[in-house]
N, C-alpha and C positions, 0 to 999 in steps of 0.2 A: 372434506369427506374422503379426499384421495389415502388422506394419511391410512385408511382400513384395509384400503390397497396394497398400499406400502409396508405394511404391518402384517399383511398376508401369511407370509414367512411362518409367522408364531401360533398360527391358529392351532393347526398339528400339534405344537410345542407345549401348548397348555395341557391337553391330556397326558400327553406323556411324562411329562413334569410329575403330571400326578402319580402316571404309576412309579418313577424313583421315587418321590418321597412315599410313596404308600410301601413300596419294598425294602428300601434301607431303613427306614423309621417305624415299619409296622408295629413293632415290641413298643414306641415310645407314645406312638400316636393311638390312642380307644378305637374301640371299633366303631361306636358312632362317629368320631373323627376323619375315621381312614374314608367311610360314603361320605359323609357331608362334604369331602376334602374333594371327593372325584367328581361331584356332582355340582360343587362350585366352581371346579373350573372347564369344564363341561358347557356350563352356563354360561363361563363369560367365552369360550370359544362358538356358543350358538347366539351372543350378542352380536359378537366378530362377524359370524356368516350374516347376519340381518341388514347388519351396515354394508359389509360387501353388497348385497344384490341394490341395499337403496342404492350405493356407490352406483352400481354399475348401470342400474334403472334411469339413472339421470346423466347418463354418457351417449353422446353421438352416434350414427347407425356406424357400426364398424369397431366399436371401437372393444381393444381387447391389449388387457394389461398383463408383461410379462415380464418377468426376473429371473434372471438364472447367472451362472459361475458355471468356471471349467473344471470339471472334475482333473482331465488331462487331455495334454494339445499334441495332437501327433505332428501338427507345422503350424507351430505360433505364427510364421512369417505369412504365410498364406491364409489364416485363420485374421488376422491383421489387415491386411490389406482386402479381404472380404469385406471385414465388417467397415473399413473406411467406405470403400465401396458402395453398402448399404446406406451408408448415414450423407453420403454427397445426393443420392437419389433421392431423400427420400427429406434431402430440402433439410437432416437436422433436429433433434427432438432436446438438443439441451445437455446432451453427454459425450462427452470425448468416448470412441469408440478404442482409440489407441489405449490411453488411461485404462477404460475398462480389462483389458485383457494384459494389464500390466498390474491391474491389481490383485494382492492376492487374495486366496479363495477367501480366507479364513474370513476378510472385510470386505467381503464384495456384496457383505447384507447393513455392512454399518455405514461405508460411507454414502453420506445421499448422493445421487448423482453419477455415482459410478457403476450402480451394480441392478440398474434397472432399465428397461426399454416400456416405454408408453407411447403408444403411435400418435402421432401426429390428425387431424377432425380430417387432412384434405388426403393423408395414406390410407387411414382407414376406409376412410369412404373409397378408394380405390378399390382397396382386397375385398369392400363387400359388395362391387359392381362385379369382382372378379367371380367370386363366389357367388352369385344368381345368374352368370353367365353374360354378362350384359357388356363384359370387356373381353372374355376370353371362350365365348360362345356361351349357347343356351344350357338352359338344366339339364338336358336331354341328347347334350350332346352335340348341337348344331355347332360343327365347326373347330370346338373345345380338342383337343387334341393331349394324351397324356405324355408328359415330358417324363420318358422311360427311358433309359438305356438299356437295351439290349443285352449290352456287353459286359454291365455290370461295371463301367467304365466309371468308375467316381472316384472325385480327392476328398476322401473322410480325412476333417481337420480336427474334430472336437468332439467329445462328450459334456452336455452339459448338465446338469442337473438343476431344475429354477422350477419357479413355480408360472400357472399359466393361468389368466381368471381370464375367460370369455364369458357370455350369456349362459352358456348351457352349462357351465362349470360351477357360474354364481348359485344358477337355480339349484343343483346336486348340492354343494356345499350348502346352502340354506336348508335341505331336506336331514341332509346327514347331523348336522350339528342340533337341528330343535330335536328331531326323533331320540340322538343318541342322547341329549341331556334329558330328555323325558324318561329314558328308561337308567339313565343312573338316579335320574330322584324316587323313580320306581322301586329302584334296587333295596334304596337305603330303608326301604320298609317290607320287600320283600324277605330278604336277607336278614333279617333283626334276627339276632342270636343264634346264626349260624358260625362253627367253631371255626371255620377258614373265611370269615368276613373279610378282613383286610385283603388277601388274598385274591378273591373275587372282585374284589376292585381295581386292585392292581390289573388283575388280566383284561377287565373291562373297559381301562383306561388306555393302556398299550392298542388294543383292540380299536378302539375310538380314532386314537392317532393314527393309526395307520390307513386306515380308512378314510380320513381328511385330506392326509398326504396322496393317496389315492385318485382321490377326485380333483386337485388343483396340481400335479404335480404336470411337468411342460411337456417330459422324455417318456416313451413306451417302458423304457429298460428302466427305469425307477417306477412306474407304475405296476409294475413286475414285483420289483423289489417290495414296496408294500403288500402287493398282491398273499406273497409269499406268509409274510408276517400277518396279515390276517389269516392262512391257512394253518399258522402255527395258534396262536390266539384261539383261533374256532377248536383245537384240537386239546388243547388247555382248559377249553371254559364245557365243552361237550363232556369233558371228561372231571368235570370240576367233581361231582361227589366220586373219586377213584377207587373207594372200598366196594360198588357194586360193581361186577363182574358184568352186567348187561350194558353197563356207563363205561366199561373202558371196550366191550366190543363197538361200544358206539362211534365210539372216539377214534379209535384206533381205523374201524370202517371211513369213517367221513376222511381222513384224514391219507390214505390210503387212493379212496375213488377220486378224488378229488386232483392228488398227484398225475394220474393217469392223463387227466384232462391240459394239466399243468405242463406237462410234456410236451405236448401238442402248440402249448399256449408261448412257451419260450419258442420252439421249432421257427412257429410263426416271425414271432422277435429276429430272430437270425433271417430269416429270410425276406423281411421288411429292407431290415438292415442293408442285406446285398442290394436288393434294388434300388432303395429312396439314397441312401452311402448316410443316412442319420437316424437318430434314434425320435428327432423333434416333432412333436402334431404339426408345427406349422411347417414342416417343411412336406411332413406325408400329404398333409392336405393340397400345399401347394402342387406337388406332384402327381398329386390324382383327383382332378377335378371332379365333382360328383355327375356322374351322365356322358363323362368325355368318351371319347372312340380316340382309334388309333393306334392303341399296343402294337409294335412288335408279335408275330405272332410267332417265335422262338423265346417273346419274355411273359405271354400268356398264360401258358401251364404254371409257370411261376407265381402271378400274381393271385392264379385262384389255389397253387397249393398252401400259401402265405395266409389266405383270407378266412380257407378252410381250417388251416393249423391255427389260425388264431380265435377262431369259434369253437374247436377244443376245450380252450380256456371255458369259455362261456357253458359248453356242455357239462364238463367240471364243476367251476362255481355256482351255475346258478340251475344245477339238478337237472339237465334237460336227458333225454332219452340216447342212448342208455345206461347211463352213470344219475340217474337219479335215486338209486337205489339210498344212497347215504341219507337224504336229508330229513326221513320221518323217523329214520332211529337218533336220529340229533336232539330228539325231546326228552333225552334221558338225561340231558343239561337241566340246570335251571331254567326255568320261564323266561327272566328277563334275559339271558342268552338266546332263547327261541325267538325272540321279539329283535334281541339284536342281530342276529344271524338271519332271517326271515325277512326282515324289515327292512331294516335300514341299512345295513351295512354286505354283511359277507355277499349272499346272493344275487342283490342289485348291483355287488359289483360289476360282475359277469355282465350283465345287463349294458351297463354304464360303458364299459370298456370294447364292449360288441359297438354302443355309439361312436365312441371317439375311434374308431377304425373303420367306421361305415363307407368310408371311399374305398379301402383297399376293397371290401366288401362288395360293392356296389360296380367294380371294375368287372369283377366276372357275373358272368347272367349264370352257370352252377355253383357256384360259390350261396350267390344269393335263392337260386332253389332250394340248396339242401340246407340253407340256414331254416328257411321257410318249412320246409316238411318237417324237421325236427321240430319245428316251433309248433305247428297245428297239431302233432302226431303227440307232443308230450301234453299239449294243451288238454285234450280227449281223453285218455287213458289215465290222466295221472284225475282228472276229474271224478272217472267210473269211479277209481279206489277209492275217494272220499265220500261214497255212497255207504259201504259196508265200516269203517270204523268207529270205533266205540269212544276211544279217548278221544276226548275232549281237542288237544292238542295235534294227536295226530289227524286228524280232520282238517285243522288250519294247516298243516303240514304241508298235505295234498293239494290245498288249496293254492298255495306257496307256487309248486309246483306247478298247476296249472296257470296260473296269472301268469308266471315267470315266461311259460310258452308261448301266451298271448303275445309279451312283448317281442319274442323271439321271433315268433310269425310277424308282424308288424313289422321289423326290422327288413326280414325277409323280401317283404310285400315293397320295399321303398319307403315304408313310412315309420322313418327312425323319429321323426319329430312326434306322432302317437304312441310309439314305443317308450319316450323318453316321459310323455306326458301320464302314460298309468304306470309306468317306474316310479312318479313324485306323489300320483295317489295312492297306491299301494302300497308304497310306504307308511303312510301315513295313516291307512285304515287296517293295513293288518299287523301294524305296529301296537295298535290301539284293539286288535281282534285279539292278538298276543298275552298284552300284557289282561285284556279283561277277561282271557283264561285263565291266567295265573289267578287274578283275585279270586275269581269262584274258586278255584284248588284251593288257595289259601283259605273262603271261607268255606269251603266246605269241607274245612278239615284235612288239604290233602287226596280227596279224592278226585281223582280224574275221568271216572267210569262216566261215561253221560248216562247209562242205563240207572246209577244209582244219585242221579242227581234229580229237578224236577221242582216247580214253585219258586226257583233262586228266585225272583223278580219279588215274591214277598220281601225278603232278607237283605238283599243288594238293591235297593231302586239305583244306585247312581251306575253301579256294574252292568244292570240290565240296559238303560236307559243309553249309554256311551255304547256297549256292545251293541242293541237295536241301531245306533247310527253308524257302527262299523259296516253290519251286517246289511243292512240297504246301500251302499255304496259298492260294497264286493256282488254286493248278488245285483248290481248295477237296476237300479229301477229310478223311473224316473228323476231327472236332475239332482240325484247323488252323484259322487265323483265319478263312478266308476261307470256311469249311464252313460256321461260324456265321452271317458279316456279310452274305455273298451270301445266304443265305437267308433271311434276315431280309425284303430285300430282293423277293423271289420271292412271299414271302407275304402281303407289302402288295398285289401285282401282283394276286397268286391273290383274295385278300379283295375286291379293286374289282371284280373278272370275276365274284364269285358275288353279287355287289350289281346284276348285272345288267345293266351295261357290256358289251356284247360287243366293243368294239373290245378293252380289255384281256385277252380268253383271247388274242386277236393275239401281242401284245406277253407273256405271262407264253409261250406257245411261244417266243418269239421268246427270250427269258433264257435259257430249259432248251436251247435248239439250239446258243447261244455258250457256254453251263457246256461243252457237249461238245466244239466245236470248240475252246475254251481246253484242256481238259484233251489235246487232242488236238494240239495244235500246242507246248504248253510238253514232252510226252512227245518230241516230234518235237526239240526245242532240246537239251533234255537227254540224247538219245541220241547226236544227231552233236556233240556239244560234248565230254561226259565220258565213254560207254562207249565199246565198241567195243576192240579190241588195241592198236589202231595210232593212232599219232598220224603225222597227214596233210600235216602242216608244208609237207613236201619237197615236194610235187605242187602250191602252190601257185606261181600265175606272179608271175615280175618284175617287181614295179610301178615302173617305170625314174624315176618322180617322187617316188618315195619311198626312193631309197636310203640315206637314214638310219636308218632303221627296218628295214631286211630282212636278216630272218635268215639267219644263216650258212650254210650245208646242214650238214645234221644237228644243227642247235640244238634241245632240248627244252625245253618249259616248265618254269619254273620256280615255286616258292609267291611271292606278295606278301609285304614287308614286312612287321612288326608293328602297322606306323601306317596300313595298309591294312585285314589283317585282323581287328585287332579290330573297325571298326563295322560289318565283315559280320557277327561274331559277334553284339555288341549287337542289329543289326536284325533278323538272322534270329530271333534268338531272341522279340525281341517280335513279328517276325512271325508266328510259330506260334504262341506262347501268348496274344496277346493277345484273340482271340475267346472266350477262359473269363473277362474284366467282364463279359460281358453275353448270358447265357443264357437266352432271355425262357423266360419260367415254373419257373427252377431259380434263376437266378442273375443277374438284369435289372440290374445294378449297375449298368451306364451308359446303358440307355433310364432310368432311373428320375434319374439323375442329371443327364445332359446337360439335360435337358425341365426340370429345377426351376426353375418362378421365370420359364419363357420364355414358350411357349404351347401347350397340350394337344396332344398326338397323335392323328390324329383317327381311329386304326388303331391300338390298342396293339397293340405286338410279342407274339409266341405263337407257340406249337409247332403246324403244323400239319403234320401224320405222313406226310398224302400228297405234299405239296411236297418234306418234309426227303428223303423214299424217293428220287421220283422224279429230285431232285437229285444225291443222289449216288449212283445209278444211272448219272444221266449222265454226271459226273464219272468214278468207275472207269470208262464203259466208253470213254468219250475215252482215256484211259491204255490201257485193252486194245489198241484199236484202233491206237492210236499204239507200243506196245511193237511188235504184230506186226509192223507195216512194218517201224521201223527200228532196233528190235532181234536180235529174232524171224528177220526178212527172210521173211517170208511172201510168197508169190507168189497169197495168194489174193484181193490187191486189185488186182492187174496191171491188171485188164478194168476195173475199174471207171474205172479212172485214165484206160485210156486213150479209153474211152466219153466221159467231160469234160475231153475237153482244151482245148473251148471256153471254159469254166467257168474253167481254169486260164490261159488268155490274156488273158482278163478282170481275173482276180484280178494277174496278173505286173507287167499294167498300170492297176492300182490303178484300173481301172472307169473307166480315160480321165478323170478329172475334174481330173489335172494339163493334159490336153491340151484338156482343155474352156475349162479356165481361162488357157493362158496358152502352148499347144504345135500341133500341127497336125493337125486333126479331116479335112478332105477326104477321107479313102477311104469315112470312113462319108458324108458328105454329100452332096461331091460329087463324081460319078463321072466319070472319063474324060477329066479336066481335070487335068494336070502342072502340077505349081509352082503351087497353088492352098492357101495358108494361112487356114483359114477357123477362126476359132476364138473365144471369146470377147476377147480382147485385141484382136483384129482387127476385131472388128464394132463394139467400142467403141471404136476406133480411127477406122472408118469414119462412125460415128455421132459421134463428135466434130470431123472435119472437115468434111464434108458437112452439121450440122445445127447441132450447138454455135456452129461458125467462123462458119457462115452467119449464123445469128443474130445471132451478134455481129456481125460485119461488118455485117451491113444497120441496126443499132442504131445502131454509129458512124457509120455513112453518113448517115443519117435526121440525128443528133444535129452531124454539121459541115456539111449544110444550112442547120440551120435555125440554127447557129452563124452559116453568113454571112447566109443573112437578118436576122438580129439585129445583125449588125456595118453591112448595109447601112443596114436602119432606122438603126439610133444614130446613124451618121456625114452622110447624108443629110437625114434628119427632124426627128431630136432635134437633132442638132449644128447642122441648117440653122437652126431656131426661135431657139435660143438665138443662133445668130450673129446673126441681122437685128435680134433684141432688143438685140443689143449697139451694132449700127450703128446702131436708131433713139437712142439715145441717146447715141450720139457727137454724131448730127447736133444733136439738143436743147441737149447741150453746146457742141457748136459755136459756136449763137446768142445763148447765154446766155452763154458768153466775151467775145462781141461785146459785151453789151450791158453785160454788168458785168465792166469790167474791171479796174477798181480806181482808176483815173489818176483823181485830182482833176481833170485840165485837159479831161479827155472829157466828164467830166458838167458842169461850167461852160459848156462847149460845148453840150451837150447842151440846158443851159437856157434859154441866149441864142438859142438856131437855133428853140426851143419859143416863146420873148418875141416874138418878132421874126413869127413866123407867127403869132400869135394877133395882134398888133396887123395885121400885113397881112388879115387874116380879117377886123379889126374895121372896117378903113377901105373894103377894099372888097368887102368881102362882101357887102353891097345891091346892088351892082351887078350881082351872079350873082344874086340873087332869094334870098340864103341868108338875108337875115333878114327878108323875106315866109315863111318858110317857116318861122322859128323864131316869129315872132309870132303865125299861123295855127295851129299847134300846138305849144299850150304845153305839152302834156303830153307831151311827145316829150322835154321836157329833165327831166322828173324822172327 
């Protein structure tokens, strides 16, 4: 079983494979080829991750398999003598540490033996006494002390790049690989006869690997790097039909807000970096025990502006407040996009990556506040919005959104292991909530409206049937997934608020009001979608730009395909049941497993009675409350409705924060003044011309000043010196041409005209008084 381990490496490699040949061979390959081709090897990379967790399922507490090569050695000498170092300690695991770092990259995946590290039953079990405190103090910090340098004092030897399979990586790669092949076998029947098929696959494929590579890669800085390439992907597949104008502002938005967060999220990276002097989890972990004291309180501010910049990222990808603006205009993708971006991949990124950082996190106590308020505050808010929308999709959107916050706050709260645990259900029920939107769109011709939808449960029994078990797991009611994982969740919340936080009862309110507006708004989806007599089709209006798609009058839906509905079935199904791994205090299977071998929980999971109550108290009576309206049709909410309808112009327009960011804010601002766009894009608009421009300009101004002063000195001063020096030695020249000029018959001359005056000197120079004058002083001639 190890070999699936060792094989690790290619998992990624399978989708990606697929998108080269789905791009260079698109022309040779059919378009049912080019899905069948991405959805096969999809499949055998979600065979891959199955065998990986058994793999890892039947491995010793501790134990965590990793491989990596040197991208480049800044001192092989000391990178060497490290890792001999490592391997004398540690008793030995079967590989030459020398060899390995003498091999090169290109085979440091082929030869066996060389290019892998598998910890040893009696190491492991070391690092995971380390990691529950039991060797290097408690979860909470007894004693634990972080091994920080102040000074920034470190010898960076290495970058590596390798892959890293612990517990909590097996269970994400299991999650990532069934979801993503569910929605490529999805694809190859939603997508049937669209003119960019191959296309869509390719992106989908790329898309896949990077997000594998994502979840088992060893280094922060190549998790980055995928990071990245899924936000290119999302930007590609958001924008996949690029002839509507509404599809590439959408595109161009997610791709854009997202950056913002991504800024924040490298920042982090660099400043990981200064402190840990590595890019490696195992070394962050090692270096920041979960629960330790002891910073430096000169590398403090540090490690919470690191923790902060790297929740950035998380704010970014996975839509939290206030960059969540992107992700409900993201449904102007295709479906199975929504389901990938949503589900399984892009958004849990963010999620995933907030865990595998959770010690830097967990070092600052504001660090992990304002993870925590951002998580309860988007949890709330982004829940109201999905009270008032119509589409179908945008509904699950919000939904998205508010789950996403759940696990944010749960993070926040200590409790990254419930965080990680409705990360694997939520995937997998609004993966399945996802794609059984698509199918009703598909059968219902395209329409997306829920007002003109209505009866689908005649038309779709298996749509209905899989959505009904999505939708009781999301609106968490008894012993569905999300009954368990949300409260799990709630509990961490509830645990920090009776530790005496009072900003946390906030924020655990703040969960328990979106448990009921979720149960209250998914009741509200699922009555105008599938009850009701009638199906609504006919009362919907002519969208004159989409008459390709518009139903005939009196067209009824129809059920999806086979290659549709089975990954509803798959999903739904482990949507429901998969919250019975992990039943803290009955059945912990995967708090107990995820945490092996990583870093302590500093809030073990547990049953506490008044949370579980008052949770699904909530839950049922969101569903009451949601039956009577638009079931029921009860008129005994008429008043209240129409009491908030302010409440509802707000919510219609998503709290003005598109028009804050990027549309025309003036009636609130300012008054009385027509044709007055005042908005954020316009003041940074105005702030870039006015202050940016200015600056720059009077820089350039200043700088071709003193350009021509510099050109006048050179040309005048410099040039003038050098010239005169040149003309005094022409003239030098001049005279010493004269004087030697080479002519034999000039210096003959020369000598005789010399003869001739010395002898005229000699006869009559007495007579001038010139040799009285040589005779009275004779020492004038020496």
């Amino acid at each position: 079983m190890d070999w699936f381990l060792e094989k690790a490496i290619f998992i990624p490699l399978l989708p990606f494979l697929g998108f080269v040949l789905i791009t260079f061979f698109s022309k040779t390959l059919k378009d049912r080829w080019s899905g069948n081709l991405s959805a096969i090897l999809t499949g055998l990379a979600a065979f891959m991750g199955l065998m990986v967790l058994f793999t890892m399922i039947g491995k010793g507490p501790g134990y965590v398999y990793e491989e990596s090569f040197e991208v480049f050695n800044l001192n092989p000498q000391i990178e060497r003598a490290a890792n001999t170092e490592n391997q004398i300690a540690s008793g030995g695991t079967g590989n030459n540490s020398a060899e390995h770092d003498a091999t090169p990259w290109y085979l440091a995946f082929v030869n066996k033996g060389n290019g892998h590290l598998v910890l040893s039953a009696e190491l492991s079990e070391t690092r995971h006494d380390e990691a529950h405190g039991e060797a290097g103090g408690d979860a909470h910090g007894g004693g634990a002390k972080l091994d920080i340098n102040p000074d920034f004092d470190r010898q960076i030897t290495a970058v590596r790049y390798g892959v890293r399979i612990d517990k909590m990586a097996a269970i994400m790669l299991l999650m990532v690989t069934i979801a993503c092949f569910m929605i490529h076998l999805y694809s190859v029947g939603y997508m049937h006869g669209d003119s960019l098929f191959p296309r869509f696959h390719a992106f989908i494929c790329l898309f896949t690997a990077a997000m594998i590579a994502h979840t088992i890669t060893s280094s922060l800085l190549f998790m980055y790097m995928f990071w990245e390439i899924m936000g290119l992907c999302s930007y590609l597949l958001i924008g996949f039909w690029f002839t509507k104008k509404s599809v590439m502002d959408a595109c161009k938005k997610a791709f854009i807000t997202t950056r913002i967060g991504d800024v924040g999220f490298f920042l982090g990276i660099v400043m990981t970096f200064m402190i840990v002097g590595s890019f490696d989890f195992s070394e962050i972990w090692r270096q920041f025990p979960v629960g330790a004291s002891g910073a430096e309180s000169s590398i403090l501010p540090w490690i919470t502006a690191a923790g902060i910049c790297l929740f950035m990222g998380t704010i970014g990808k996975s839509a939290q407040f206030p960059l969540q603006v992107w992700l409900p205009d993201a449904m102007e993708g295709p479906t199975p996009v929504s389901a990938m971006i949503h589900a399984a991949a892009m958004v849990s990124a963010g999620v995933y990556m907030l865990g595998r950082v959770f010690p830097i996190v967990a070092a600052s106590a504001t660090t992990l506040l304002i993870v925590a308020i951002i998580g309860g505050f988007t949890a709330l808010i982004a829940a109201l919005l999905g009270t008032v929308m119509n589409d179908i999709k945008k509904v699950l959107a919000y939904s998205t959104i508010s789950q996403l916050g759940y696990m944010v706050l749960g993070i926040g709260a200590g409790g990254w292991v419930g965080a990680m645990f409705h990360l694997i259900s939520h995937a997998f029920f609004k993966g399945c909530l996802f794609l059984g939107s698509g199918s009703v769109i598909i059968g219902c011709h395209h329409q997306q409206d829920m007002r003109y939808m209505g009866a689908v449960r005649k038309y779709m029994p298996i749509t209905f049937i899989t959505f009904a078990m999505a939708t009781s797991a999301l609106v968490a009611l008894p012993f569905a997934s999300g009954w368990f994982s949300k409260d799990e969740i709630l509990v961490s919340v509830f645990d920090r608020a009776m530790d005496g936080q009072a900003v946390y009862w906030v924020l655990f309110v703040f969960g328990e009001l979106a448990a009921f507006i979720t149960a209250f708004y998914m009741t509200r989806l699922f009555a105008m979608t599938f009850l009701g007599d009638k199906y609504r089709g006919d009362e919907a209006p002519h969208d004159e730009h989409d008459d390709e798609h518009h139903a005939p009058h009196g067209a009824l839906p129809k059920e999806s395909p086979f290659n549709m509905t089975i990954p509803l079935i798959v999903l739904g199904t482990l949507g429901l049941l998969w919250g019975f791994t992990g039943i803290p205090g009955v059945f912990p299977w995967f708090q107990t497993f995820v945490q092996d071998g990583l870093f302590a929980h500093p809030h073990m999971p547990h049953i506490n009675w008044f949370v579980l109550i008052l949770s699904t108290f909530m839950g049922l009576a969101g569903v009451g409350v949601g039956w009577m309206i638009f079931v029921s049709k009860s008129t005994a909410f008429a008043g209240i409705s129409a009491r908030f309808i302010w409440l509802k112009t707000l919510l219609v327009n998503k709290y003005y924060m598109d028009d804050l960011y990027t549309g025309m804010l003036s009636p609130l601002i300012v008054r009385n003044v027509e044709d007055t766009k005042l908005s954020l894009a316009r003041i940074f608009f105005i702030f870039d011309q006015y202050v940016i421009d200015f600056a720059v300009n009077a820089v350039a101004a200043l700088t071709k000043f003193f350009a021509l002063l510099s050109g006048w000195f050179d040309k005048t001063v410099v040039d003038g010196l050098v010239n005169a020096a040149g003309l005094m030695w022409i003239a030098i020249n001049w005279v010493i041409r004269r004087v030697q000029s080479g002519y034999i018959q000039t210096y003959i001359f020369v000598i005789l005209l010399s003869t001739v005056l010395a002898l005229v000197i000699g006869l009559f120079g007495n007579v001038a008084g010139i040799q009285d004058w040589i005779d009275l002083n004779p020492s004038k001639m020496r």
